[in-house]
ZALUM-682093 format. One record per residue (C-alpha): x, y, z. Coordinates in steps of 0.25 Angstrom, whole numbers, plus 5000, padded with zeros to 4 digits. Example, Ala and Ser with C-alpha at 12.3 -4.5 7.8 and 13.67 -1.06 7.14 Angstrom:
BEGIN
504949825031 505549965029 
END
This chain:
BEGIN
500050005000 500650134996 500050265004 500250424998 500050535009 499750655003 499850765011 498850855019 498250955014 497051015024 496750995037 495750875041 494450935046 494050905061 492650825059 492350775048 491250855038 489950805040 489250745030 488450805019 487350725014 487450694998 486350664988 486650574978 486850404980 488350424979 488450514991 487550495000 487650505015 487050455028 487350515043 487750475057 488650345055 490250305057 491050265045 491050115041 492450035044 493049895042 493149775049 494649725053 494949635042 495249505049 496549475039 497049625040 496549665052 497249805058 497049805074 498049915077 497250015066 495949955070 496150035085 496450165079 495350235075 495850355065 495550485062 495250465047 494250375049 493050445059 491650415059 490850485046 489850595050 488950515041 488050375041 489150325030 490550315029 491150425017 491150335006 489850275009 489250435007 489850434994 490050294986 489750204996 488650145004 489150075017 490650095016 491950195013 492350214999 493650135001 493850045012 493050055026 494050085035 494649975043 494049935058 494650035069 494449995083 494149865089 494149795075 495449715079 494449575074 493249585067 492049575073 491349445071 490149505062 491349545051 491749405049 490949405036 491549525029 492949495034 492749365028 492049425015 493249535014 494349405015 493749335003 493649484994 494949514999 495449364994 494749374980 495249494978 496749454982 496649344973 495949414961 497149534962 498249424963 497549344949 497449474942 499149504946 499549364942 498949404927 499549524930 500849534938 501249684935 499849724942 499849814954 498349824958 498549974966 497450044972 497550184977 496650234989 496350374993 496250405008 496250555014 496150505030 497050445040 496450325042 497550215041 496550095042 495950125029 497150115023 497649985030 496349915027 496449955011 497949905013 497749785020 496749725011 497449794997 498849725002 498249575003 497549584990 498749624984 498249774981 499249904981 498650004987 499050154988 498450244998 498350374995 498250475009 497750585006 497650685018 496350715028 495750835022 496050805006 494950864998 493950804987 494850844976 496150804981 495450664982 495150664969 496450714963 496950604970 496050504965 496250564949 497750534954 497450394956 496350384945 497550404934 498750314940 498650184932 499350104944 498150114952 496850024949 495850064960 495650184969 495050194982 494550314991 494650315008 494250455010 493550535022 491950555019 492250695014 492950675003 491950584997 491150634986 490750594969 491950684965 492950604975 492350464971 492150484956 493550534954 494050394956 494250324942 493050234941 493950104937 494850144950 493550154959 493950024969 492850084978 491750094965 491450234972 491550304959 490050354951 490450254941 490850144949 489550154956 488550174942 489050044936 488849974950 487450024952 487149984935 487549854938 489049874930 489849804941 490849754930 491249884930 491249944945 491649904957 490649884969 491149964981 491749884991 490849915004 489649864993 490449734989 490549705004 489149735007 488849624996 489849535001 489249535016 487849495011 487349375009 486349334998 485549454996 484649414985 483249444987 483549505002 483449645008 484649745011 484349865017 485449975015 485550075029 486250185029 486950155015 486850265005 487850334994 488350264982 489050134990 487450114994 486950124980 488050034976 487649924987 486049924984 486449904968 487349784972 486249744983 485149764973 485649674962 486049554971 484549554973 484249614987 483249714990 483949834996 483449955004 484150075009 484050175020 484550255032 484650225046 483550325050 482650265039 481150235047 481150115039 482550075043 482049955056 481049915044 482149875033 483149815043 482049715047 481949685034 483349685029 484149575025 485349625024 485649765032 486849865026 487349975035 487950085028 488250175042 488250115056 487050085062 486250205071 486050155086 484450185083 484450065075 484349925083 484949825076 483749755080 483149805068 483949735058 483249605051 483849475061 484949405051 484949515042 486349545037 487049675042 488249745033 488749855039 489549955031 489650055045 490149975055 491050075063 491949995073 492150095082 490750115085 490449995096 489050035097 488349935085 488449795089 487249745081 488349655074 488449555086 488049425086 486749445093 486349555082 485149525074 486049545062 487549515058 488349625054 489249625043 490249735040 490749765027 492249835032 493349745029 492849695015 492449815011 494149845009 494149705004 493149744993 493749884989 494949784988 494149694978 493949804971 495149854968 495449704963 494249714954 494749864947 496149794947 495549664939 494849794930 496049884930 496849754923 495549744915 495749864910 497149874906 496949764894 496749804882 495349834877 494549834864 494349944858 492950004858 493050114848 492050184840 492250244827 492050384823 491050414810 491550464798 490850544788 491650574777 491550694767 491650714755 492450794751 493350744761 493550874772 494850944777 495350864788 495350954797 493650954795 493450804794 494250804808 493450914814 492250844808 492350724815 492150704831 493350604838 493050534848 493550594863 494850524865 494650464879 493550404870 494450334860 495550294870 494250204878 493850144864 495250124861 495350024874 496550154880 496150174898 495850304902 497250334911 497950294897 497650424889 497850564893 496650634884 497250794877 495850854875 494650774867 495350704857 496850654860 497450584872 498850524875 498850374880 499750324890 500850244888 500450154900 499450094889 500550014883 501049944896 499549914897 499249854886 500749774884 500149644881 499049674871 499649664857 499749754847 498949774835 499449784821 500349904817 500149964805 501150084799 500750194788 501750234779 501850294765 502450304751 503450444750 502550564753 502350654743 501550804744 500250734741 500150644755 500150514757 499150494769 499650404777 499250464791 497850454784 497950324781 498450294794 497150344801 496350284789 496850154792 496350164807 495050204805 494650104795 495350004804 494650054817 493550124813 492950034801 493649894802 493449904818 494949864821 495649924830 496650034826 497550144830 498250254821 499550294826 500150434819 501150544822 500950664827 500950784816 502050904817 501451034818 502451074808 501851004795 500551024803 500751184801 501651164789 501451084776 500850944780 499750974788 499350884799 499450734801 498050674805 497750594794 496650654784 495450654779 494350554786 495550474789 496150564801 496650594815 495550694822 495450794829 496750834817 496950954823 497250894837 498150794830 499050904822 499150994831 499950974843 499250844847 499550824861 500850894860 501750784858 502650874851 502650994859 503250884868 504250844860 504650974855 504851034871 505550914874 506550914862 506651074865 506951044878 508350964874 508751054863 508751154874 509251084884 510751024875 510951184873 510751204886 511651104889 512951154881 512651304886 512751264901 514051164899 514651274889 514451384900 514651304915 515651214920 515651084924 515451124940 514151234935 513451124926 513551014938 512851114947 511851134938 511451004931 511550954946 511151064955 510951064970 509651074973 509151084988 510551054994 510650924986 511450884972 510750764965 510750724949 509550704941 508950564937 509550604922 510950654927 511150534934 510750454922 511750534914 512750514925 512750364924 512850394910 514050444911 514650324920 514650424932 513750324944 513650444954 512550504959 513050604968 513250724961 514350774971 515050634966 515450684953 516850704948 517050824942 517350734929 516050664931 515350804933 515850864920 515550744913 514250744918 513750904915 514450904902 513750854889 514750924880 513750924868 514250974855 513551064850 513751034836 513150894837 511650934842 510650854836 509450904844 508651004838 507451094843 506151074837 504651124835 503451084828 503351184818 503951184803 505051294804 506151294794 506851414801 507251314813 507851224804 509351304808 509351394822 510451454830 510251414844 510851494856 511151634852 510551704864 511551774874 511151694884 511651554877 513251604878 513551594863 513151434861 512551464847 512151334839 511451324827 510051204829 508951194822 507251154824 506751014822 505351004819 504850934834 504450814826 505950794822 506250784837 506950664841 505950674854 504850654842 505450524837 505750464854 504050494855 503950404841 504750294847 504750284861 504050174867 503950224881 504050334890 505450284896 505850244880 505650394877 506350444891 507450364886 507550394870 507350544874 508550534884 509450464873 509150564862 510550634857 510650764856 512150794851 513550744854 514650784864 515850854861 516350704861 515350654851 514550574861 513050604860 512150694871 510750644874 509650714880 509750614890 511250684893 510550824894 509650764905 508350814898 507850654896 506850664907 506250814903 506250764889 505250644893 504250734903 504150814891 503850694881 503150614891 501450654885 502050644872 502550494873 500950454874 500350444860 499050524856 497650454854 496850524844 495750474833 495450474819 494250534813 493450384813 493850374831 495050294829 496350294839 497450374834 498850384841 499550524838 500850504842 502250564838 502550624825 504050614818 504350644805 504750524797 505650604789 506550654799 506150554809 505550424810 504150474807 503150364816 502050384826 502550344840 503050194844 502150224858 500750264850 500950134841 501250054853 500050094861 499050084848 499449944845 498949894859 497649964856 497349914844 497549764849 497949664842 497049684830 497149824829 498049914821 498850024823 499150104812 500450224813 501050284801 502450324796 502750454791 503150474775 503450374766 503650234771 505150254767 505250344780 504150334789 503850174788 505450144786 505550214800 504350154807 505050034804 506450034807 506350124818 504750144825 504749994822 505949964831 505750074842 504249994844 504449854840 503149854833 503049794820 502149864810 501149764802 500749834791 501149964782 500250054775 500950114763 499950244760 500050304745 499150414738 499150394722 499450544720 500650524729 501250404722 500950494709 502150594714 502850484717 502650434701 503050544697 501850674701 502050804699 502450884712 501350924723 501351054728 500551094740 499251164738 499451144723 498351074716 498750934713 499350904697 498450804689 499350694689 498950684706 497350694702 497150614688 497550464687 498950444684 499250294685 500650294680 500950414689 500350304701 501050194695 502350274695 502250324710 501950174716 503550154714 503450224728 502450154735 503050044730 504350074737 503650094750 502949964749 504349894747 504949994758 503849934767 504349784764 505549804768 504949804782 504049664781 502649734783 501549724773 501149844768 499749914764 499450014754 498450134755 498150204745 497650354749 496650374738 496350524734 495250564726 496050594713 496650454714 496150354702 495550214705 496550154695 497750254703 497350184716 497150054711 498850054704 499250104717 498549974726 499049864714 500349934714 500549924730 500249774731 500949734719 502149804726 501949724739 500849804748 499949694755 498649804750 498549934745 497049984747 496550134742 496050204755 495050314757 495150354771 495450494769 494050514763 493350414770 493950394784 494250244788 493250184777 494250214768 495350134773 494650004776 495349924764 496749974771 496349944786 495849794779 497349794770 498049834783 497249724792 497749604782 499149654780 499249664794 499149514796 500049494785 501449424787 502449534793 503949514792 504349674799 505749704798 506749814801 507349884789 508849874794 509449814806 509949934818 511249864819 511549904805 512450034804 511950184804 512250194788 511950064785 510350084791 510250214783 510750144770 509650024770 508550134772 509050214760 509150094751 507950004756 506850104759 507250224752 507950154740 509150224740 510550164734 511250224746 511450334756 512650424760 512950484771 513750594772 514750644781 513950704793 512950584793 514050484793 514750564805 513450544813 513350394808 514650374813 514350444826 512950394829 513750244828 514750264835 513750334847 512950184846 511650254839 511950154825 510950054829 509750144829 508750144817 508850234806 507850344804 507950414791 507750584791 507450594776 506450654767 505050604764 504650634752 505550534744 506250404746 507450484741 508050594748 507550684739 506150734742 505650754727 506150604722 504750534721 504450384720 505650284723 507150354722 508050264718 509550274718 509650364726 510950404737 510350444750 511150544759 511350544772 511750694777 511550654792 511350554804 510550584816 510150504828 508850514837 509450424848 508250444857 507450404845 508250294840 508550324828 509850384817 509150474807 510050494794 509550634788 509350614771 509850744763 509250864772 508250834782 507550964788 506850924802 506151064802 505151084791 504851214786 503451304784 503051304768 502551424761 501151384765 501151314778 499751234783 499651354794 498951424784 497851344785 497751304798 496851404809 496051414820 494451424823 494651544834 492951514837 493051364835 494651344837 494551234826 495851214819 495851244802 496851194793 497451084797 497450984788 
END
């Protein structure tokens, strides 16, 4: 048992309030009685404590105890408390329920140890609430939680706490997943609807709560628990069919819980008060008496029925004046004390048994949203805003997700936990399906369209359980030339504003987080450049409050450096110097700034020129935040300590002696993970037919690996089920994007994918044949709107190539075909005859864009049976191979190079990055998108060409080496005519226009 004092706030007042009388069956009070208490258990008794009477526990200045006037008939809402004085053996009458609360206590000890042999990592914790002193509630709970095998933590709050500090306590304890049941033991005061309804109906051991008590009285006792002075009452009687019970003195929602139980084991029941006229009357003709406060000195036990059975839920041992229990009573008396703990206990057994219940994985319940497409199709903007999604809570229920497992950001968009994954370990996962692309031309591909096509056919019309999995969009294409990222159409993410525009601001994280480094390696080489060894010491390890003690991350750097000392008074001065001095050179930075807008003028920057930075001037430049080396961590990370730990390994330049510095080494580790620790938790969103959507970090696949994240990917496929099908897509052309899903998102996971979607448009494989060039906002030339077979026939030489590319990797591959307006039966039907002769398992026209999920039905069916189709997954290359060697059987196998060159710069860092132990990571290429070439205006397949090399990077937090191809900018600039031009805001309405 573990206890938490909290300290005391007020003062306890003198005399207790006396008690106002409350309307309403869930509140109700009576007057002029002693609060009820337990018999000594005969297995547990506690004679020393059974003396002592104690403060916290003085008689009520009502006829019922404080839980009976608010949730309970005849008892407290937890426990009664435990006998006081003269209790050292029970009395002979409670014989009965000491032998009833033995046999509850034994099921229920043999119940919890079955449910922990089937589960050995379970810890069954239940958490109790008291604000009084009295120690012999507690030692009751105790005693009886410690022989089942129950943990239990007390929580002491002090005499005088207020309703609200309860019930900031209870929402505490409400959202901590360790506990499975919650109790209160609180002075009558603090009893009231707020107080008891705050307690999280499945955590309600005492079944006090409104909804606990609705199922119980409409008869859903599957899904509420009986209150425990009820399920002794129960107990104590015999066979009650047919036979009379009369209720005295037993009122508030503990009563109305006992006559529905009575009632529907078939006995007649009455109720009244102890001043009722008709009171001799019903006791005379009683079978069964239940006292709910002690019995008034004006009521002879003479007039209770000979042989009736007595309950008493208000027996007060310190009172010696009611003996109508004795032998020669006309009746017996039972008391309901001891097994009333026993039965909170089973309780807390029973929520436990429902806790593990509900920890397995769940079907999914999911109702589609209706479509009703136009014609013409609408802006997107105007079909999203047309459509109503469902409230996101909403969704995560359908979707089988618990309610402490997502943290909801307004109507439509909640993060999920990554607790889910532990919880769900042993379910296996569904099918993985990846969405590339042929080589991207101006005209568009769609493949984020096809993505969320795909699920909503699968979900919403084929009724199989599906999950999209897409990148977060940059602001910078957003407000740029691209637009957004949400799909399009009536195949798309909603609301689409929400989901291009800052999202849950996953990339403000990583932008304030990466910032934060850059900042603090130029902090860094001012302060060494301007202190001495002694001055650093003194401030990286200050004295504060007379005492001199190193950090968690200094002494990790300390071991580090093979110096085993914890004292920093210890350190040589050799050992000092070495340890405040990272000696970074300048000249090797690697880590840039970043933001989230396209701004071509911080692609070069002086840094430093202010005064105040004593002449360290250095020339950096702007990344564009989805460039960050952070960005591509979120992507792969598998965990929150994963992430801790790539962050800390990130290198940010070399030392004057050509060893790298990692942030890890600049002690910012730790900062850098409280920053990132929201963003780590993928998004839930929906698509315009109400299927799940995981939105969850965006890096470019041309200058980085260009996937949705490992973590959203991971969780998906446990919800889907086995069955089930999570769809994520690659960014560009399967030449990039897929190539590094594969080698690298592929080996970070250890997920293997089971089907690839190739997406193609006829007008794009006309450019690719050989089209005339687009231009944006021109109209379109008519060899892109009139049928032009051989112009189709010319440009399949690329999908073609992609379909071989996607061989390489042993998965079976589909083809859909985007279909546009302009496109010609006969145009559609070359490209589908041209995809299966060249190896696709199908290739199917899809219409989703114009009529939502109906339109890919033929797809969800192709991708079903590929799925089940023989799948031999392979890496492109082995890790062991050398840096240049990896880069060379990308250039050759997937892009169709003859061969690469590096130049000088690019094999220094080669050489460097080896000899630092980096050459087993995999290889991400940072190379233009719109060719298979490194020239941007070569179309179709390239052949014989040399690919250059100009420089090798590392993201070692990552894990990966990224070879730059001819010039690579990672900041884009504004063109002539940005999308901002568009884009506005309703002041009356605040409705978003423009985005597209």
């Amino acid at each position: 048992m573990e206890f938490f004092f909290l300290k005391k706030k007020k003062k306890k007042k003198k005399s207790p309030k006396k008690p106002r009388s409350e309307s309403g069956g869930a509140a109700g009070r009576g007057s002029g009685g002693r609060r009820c208490s337990i018999p000594a258990r005969p297995s547990a008794s506690l004679p020393p404590l059974a003396r002592a009477r104690r403060r916290g526990c003085r008689r009520t200045g009502g006829m019922r105890s404080a839980a009976l006037r608010r949730c309970r008939a005849p008892a407290l809402p937890a426990a009664p408390p435990p006998p006081r004085r003269g209790l050292s053996a029970p009395p002979p009458r409670a014989g009965g329920a000491a032998a009833a609360a033995r046999k509850v206590t034994d099921n229920a000890k043999n119940s919890l140890a079955s449910l922990k042999r089937e589960n050995p990592r379970l810890e069954p914790t239940l958490a109790i609430i008291q604000a009084h002193n009295d120690q012999l509630i507690q030692e009751a709970n105790k005693n009886f939680a410690k022989e089942i095998g129950l943990r239990v933590i007390h929580i002491c709050l002090p005499e005088g706490s207020t309703k609200d500090e309860i019930v900031s306590e209870i929402l505490r304890l409400n959202k901590d997943p360790n506990v499975q049941g919650l109790a209160l033991d609180l002075p009558e005061s603090l009893y009231n609807s707020k107080v008891l309804n705050a307690v999280k109906p499945e955590k309600d051991v005492d079944g006090l709560s409104s909804v606990n008590l609705g199922r119980l009285v409409h008869g859903d006792v599957r899904d509420c628990l009986v209150p425990p002075t009820v399920c002794a009452v129960m107990e104590l009687l015999e066979d009650i069919g047919g036979k009379k019970v009369l209720l005295v003195g037993v009122r508030g929602a503990e009563g109305a819980a006992l006559q529905s139980v009575l009632q529907r084991q078939g006995a007649a029941v009455l109720s009244c008060h102890w001043e009722a006229p008709q009171l001799q009357s019903e006791l005379r003709h009683a079978d069964a008496v239940v006292f709910g406060t002690t019995k008034p000195d004006n009521v002879p036990v003479s007039w209770i029925k000979p042989g009736a059975t007595v309950i008493n839920c208000a027996h007060d041992p310190l009172s010696e004046k009611h003996s109508y229990g004795q032998q020669n009573s006309p009746a017996a008396e039972k008391t309901v004390g001891s097994l009333a703990v026993a039965m909170r206990m089973q309780n807390m057994v029973k929520n436990v048994e429902r806790w593990i219940q509900s920890q397995q994985y769940r079907k999914w319940n999911l109702h589609s949203l209706k479509l009703q497409p136009l014609s013409p199709v609408p802006s997107d903007i105007e079909i999203s805003r047309a459509q109503s999604p469902k409230a996101v809570d909403v969704l995560a229920k359908e979707i089988g997700l618990l309610t402490d497992e997502i943290e909801i950001y307004g109507q439509t968009k909640a993060k999920v936990r990554l607790s889910l994954l532990e919880r769900l370990k042993d379910q296996p996962d569904g099918k993985y399906v990846l969405v590339a692309g042929i080589t991207p031309t101006p005209l568009g591909e769609g493949k984020s369209t096809v993505t969320v096509g795909l699920v909503q056919a699968l979900t919403a019309h084929l009724n199989i359980n599906s999950f999209a999995c897409l990148r977060q969009p940059s602001q910078g294409p957003t407000f740029g030339v691209k637009g957004g990222a949400a799909g399009g159409g009536y195949a798309q993410v909603i609301p689409m504003e929400e989901f291009n525009l800052h999202l849950t601001g996953d990339i403000h994280a990583i932008t304030a987080a990466n910032n934060l480094l850059a900042a603090a390696i130029d902090a860094r080489i001012l302060h060494e450049n301007t202190q001495s060894d002694k001055s650093l010491y003194n401030r990286l390890v200050p004295v504060v409050n007379g005492v001199r003690g190193f950090s968690a991350i200094q002494l990790a750097r300390l071991r580090r450096l093979g110096i085993h000392k914890t004292d920093p008074e210890a350190l040589t001065e050799e050992e000092i110097s070495k340890f405040v001095r990272l000696d970074i050179d300048p000249s090797t930075i690697t880590w840039q700034r970043v933001v989230d807008t396209n701004d071509r003028f911080l692609r070069k920057i002086t840094v430093g020129q202010a005064n105040t930075e004593k002449g360290f001037v250095r020339q950096a430049q702007f990344d564009i935040a989805v460039a960050s080396e952070i960005m591509a961590i979120l992507a792969l990370t598998t965990s929150l300590q994963d992430m801790k730990e790539r962050l800390g390994r990130m290198v940010v330049a070399n030392d004057k002696k050509g060893e790298p510095v990692t942030a890890e080494d600049l002690g910012v580790t730790g900062a850098l993970a409280v920053l990132m620790k929201d963003a780590i938790k993928p998004t839930l969103m929906q698509t315009l037919e109400g299927t799940p959507v995981f939105v969850h970090a965006g890096p470019f696949a041309n200058i980085a690996h260009g996937n949705s994240s490992v973590l959203a990917d991971k969780i998906a496929l446990k919800l889907v089920g086995e069955k089930g099908f999570v769809v994520t897509e690659a960014g560009f052309g399967a030449d990039i994007g897929m190539e590094k899903f594969f080698n690298i998102k592929c080996r970070a996971s250890g997920l293997v994918p089971s089907v690839v979607v190739l997406v193609a448009t006829v007008r794009a494989l006309k450019m690719h044949g050989g089209g005339p060039n687009v231009t944006a906002g021109a109209p379109l030339k008519k060899e892109y709107t009139e049928e032009n077979l051989q112009l189709v026939a010319d440009g399949c030489c690329n999908l073609q190539k992609q379909i071989q590319i996607t061989q390489l990797f042993g998965v079976p591959v589909v083809v859909a075909l985007n279909v546009f307006k302009t496109d010609s039966p006969a145009e559609v039907d070359l490209v589908c005859k041209i995809a299966k002769e060249s190896g696709a398992f199908d290739a199917v026209p899809c219409n989703h864009w114009s009529v939502g999920g109906k339109g890919a039905i033929k797809l969800a069916q192709a991708v079903e049976k590929a799925a089940n189709q023989k799948n031999s997954f392979k890496y492109l290359y082995s890790l062991e191979l050398p840096i240049v060697e990896k880069i060379r059987i990308i250039a050759q196998k997937v892009y169709g190079a003859q061969d690469i060159e590096l130049s000088p710069v690019a094999q220094s860092q080669v050489d460097r990055y080896t000899r630092q132990g980096f050459g087993n990571l995999p290889i991400c290429m940072a190379k233009t998108h719109l060719s298979l070439s490194h020239q941007p205006e070569r179309k179709g397949v390239p052949t014989g060409f040399i690919l250059p090399i100009s420089d090798v990077r590392a993201s070692i937090g990552a894990g990966f080496i990224y070879p730059l191809v001819g010039t690579m900018s990672t900041m884009p600039g504004l063109p002539t005519r940005p999308c901002f031009y568009d884009i506005d805001l309703d002041p009356i309405t605040e409705q978003v226009k423009g985005l597209f």
